[in-house]
C-alpha positions as CSV (number, residue, x, y, z in Angstrom):
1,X,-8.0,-21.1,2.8
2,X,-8.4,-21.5,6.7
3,X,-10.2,-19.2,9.2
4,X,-6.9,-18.9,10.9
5,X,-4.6,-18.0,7.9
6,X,-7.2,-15.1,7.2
7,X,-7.2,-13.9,10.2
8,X,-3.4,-14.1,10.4
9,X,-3.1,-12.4,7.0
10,X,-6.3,-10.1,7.4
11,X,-3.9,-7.0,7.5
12,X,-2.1,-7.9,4.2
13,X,-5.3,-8.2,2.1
14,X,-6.5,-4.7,3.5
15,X,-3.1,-3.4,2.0
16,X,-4.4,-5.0,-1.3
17,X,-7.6,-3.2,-0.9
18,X,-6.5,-0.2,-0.1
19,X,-4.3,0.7,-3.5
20,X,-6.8,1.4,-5.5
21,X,-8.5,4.1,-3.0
22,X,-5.1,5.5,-2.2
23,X,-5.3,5.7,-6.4
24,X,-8.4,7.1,-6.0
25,X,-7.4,10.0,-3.4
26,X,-4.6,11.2,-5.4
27,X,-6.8,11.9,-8.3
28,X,-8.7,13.5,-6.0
29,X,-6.3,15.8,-4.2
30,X,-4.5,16.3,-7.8
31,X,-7.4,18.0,-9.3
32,X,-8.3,20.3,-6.4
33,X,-7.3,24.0,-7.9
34,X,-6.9,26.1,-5.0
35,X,-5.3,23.6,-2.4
36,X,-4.7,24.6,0.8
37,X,-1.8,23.8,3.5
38,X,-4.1,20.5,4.9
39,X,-4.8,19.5,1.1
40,X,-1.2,19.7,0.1
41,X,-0.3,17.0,3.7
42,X,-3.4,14.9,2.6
43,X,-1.6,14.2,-0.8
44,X,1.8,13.6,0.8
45,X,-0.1,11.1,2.8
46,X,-2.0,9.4,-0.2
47,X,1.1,9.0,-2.6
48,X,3.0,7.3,0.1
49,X,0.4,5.3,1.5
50,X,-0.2,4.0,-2.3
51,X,3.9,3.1,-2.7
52,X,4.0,1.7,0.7
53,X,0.7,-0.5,0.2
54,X,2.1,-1.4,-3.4
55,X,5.7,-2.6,-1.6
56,X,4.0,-4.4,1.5
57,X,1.5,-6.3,-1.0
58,X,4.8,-7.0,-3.1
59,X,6.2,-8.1,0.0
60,X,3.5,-10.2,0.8
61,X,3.1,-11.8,-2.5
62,X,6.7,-12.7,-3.1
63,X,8.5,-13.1,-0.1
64,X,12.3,-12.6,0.0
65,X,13.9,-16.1,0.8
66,X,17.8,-15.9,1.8
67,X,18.4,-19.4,0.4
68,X,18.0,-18.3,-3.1
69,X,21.6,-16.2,-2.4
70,X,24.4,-17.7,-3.4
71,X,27.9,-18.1,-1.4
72,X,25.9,-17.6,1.9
């Protein structure tokens, strides 16, 4: 792979990265007994920063190509 296509793409393979600590943070948050108002945002945060990491890297790896329609 080239410099410039990781540099290009360097934001993508953070997103890849990143799922598993998102993973990581729900546990986290899950388990807390007592949670309080911040705790409760924090999860929010961490489940749909894991969905919208899984869908970008989804994204990423398969791109959507308008050709494969057909009758367009």
């Amino acid at each position: 792979m080239k410099y410039n296509d990781f540099i290009k793409n360097g934001s993508h393979y953070g997103d890849i990265l990143a799922i598993p600590f998102f993973a990581l943070l729900i546990i986290y948050f899950y388990n807390i007994e007592h949670k309080s108002i911040m705790e409760y945002v924090l999860l929010c945060f961490s489940i749909s920063g894991f969905i919208l990491d899984i869908l970008y890297t989804y994204i990423f790896l398969y791109p959507f190509n308008s050709s494969r329609i057909k009758g367009v």
